[in-house]
PyMOL commands that place a pseudoatom at each C-alpha (Angstrom):
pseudoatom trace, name=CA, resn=UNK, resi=1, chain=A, elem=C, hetatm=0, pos=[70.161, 150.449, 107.289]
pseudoatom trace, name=CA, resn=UNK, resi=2, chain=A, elem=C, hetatm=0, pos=[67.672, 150.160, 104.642]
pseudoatom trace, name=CA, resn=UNK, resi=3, chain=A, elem=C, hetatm=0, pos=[63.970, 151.252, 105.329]
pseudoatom trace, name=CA, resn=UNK, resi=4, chain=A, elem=C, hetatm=0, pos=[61.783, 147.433, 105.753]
pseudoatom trace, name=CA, resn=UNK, resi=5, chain=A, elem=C, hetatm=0, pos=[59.415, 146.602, 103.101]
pseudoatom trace, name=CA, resn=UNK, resi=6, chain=A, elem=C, hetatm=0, pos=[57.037, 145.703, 105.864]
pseudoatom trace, name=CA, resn=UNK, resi=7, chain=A, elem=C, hetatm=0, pos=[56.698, 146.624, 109.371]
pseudoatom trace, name=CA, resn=UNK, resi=8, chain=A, elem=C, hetatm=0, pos=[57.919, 144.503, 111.914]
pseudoatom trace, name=CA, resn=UNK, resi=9, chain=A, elem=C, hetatm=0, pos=[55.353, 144.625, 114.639]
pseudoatom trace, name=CA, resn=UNK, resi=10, chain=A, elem=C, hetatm=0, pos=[51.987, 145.060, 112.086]
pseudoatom trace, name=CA, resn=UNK, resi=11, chain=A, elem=C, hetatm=0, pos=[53.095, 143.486, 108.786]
pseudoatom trace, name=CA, resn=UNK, resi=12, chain=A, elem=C, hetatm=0, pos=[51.730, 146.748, 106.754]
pseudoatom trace, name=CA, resn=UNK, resi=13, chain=A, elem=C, hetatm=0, pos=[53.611, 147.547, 103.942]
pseudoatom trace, name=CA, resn=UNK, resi=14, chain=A, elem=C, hetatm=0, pos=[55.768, 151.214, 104.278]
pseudoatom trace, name=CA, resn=UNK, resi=15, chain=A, elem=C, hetatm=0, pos=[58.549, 151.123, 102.070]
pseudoatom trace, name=CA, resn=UNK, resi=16, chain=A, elem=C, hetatm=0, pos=[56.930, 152.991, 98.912]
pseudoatom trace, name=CA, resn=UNK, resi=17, chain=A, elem=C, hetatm=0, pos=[56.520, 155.630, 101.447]
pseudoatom trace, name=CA, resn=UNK, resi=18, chain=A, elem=C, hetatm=0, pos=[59.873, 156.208, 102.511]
pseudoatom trace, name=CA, resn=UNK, resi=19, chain=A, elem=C, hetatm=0, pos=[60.960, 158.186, 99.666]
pseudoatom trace, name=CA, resn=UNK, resi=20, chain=A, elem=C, hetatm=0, pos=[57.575, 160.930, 99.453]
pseudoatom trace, name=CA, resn=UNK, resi=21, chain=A, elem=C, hetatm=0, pos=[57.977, 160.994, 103.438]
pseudoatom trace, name=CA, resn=UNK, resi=22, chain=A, elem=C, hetatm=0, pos=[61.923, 161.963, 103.077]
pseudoatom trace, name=CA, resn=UNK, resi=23, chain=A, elem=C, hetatm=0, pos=[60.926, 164.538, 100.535]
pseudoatom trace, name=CA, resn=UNK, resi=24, chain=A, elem=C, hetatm=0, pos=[58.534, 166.501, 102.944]
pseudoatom trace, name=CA, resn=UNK, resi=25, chain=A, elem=C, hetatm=0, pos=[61.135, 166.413, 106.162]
pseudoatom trace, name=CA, resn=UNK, resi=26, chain=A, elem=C, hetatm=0, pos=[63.305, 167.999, 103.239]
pseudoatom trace, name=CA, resn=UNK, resi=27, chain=A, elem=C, hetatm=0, pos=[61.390, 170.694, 101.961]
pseudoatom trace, name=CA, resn=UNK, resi=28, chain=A, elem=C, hetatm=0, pos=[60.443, 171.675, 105.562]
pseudoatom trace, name=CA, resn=UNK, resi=29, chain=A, elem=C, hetatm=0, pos=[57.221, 169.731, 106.594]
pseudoatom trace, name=CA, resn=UNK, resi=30, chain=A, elem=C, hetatm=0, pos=[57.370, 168.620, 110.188]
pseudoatom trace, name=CA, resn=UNK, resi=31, chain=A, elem=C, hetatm=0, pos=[57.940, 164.994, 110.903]
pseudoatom trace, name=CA, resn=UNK, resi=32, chain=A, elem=C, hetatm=0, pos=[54.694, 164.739, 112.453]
pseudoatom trace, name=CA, resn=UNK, resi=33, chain=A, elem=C, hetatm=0, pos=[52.491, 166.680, 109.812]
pseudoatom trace, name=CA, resn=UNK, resi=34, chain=A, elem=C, hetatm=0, pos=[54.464, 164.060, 107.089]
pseudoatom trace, name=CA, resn=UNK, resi=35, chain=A, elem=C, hetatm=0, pos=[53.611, 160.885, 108.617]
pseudoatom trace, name=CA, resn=UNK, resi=36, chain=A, elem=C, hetatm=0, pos=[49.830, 162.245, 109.277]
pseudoatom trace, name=CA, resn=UNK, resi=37, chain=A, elem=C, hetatm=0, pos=[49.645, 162.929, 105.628]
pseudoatom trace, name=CA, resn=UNK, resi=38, chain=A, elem=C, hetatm=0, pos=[51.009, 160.095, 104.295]
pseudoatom trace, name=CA, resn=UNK, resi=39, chain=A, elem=C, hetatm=0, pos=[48.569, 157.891, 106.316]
pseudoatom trace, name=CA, resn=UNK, resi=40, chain=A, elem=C, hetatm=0, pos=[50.596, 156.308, 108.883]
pseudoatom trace, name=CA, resn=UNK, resi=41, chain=A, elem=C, hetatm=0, pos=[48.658, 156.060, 112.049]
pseudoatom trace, name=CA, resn=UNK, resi=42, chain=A, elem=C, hetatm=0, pos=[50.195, 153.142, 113.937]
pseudoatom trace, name=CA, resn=UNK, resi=43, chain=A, elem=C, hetatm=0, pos=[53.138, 153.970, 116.401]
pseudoatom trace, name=CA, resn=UNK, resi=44, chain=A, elem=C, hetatm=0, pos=[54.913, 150.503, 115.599]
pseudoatom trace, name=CA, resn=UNK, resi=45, chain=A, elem=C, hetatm=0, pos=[55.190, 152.093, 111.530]
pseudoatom trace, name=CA, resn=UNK, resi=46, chain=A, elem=C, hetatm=0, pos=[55.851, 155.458, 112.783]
pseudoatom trace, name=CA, resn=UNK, resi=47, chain=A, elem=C, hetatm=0, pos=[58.876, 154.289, 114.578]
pseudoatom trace, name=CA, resn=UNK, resi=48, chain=A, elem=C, hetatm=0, pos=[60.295, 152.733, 111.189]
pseudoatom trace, name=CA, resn=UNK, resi=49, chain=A, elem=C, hetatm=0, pos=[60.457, 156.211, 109.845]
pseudoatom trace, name=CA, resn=UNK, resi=50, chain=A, elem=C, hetatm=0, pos=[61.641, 157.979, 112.769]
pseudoatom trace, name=CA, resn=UNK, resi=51, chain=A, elem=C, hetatm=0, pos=[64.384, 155.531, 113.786]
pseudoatom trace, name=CA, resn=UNK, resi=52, chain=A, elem=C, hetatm=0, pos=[65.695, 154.974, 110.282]
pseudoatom trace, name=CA, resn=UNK, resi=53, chain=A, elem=C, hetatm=0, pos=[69.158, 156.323, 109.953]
pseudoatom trace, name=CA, resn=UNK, resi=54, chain=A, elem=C, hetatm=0, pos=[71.014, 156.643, 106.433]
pseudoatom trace, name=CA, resn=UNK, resi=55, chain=A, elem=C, hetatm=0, pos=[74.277, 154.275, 106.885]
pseudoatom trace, name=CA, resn=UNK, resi=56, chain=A, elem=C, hetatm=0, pos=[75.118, 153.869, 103.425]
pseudoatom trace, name=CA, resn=UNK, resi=57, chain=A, elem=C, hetatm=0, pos=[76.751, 156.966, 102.786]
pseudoatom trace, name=CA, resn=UNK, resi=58, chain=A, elem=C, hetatm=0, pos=[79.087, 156.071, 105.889]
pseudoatom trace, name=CA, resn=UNK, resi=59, chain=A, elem=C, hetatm=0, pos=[79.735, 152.019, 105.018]
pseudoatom trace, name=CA, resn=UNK, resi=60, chain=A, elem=C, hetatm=0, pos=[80.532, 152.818, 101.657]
pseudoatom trace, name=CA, resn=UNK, resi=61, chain=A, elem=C, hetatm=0, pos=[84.042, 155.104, 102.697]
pseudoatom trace, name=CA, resn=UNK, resi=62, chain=A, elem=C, hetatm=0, pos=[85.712, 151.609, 103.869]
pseudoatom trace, name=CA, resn=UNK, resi=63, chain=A, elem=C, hetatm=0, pos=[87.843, 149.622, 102.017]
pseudoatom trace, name=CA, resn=UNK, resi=64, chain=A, elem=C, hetatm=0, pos=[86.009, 146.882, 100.003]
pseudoatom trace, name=CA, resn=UNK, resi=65, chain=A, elem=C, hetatm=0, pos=[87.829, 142.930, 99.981]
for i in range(1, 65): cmd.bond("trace and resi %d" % i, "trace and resi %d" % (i + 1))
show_as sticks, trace
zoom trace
């Protein structure tokens, strides 16, 4: 699954934020403490970022037609 540009409940944009927010779970920063500093308040955005699962990785070891 690839992050949304927009959220789906609100409309606000979030994808430009998916990549600083992925840095700072990386490096250690609490999910929590991330999404407060990056300025995502709503629950309906904050549920884009904690829901989002990397599939990628996974599709990509099948057999392509």
């Amino acid at each position: 699954m690839i992050i949304p540009i927009r959220c789906w409940s609100c409309g606000k944009p979030i994808a430009q934020l998916h990549k600083k927010f992925k840095e700072m779970v990386e490096s250690g920063k609490p999910h929590k403490e991330a999404l407060d500093e990056l300025g995502i308040e709503r629950y309906c955005c904050r549920v884009q970022f904690m829901g989002h699962t990397e599939t990628l990785p996974l599709v990509n070891k099948f057999k392509k037609f």
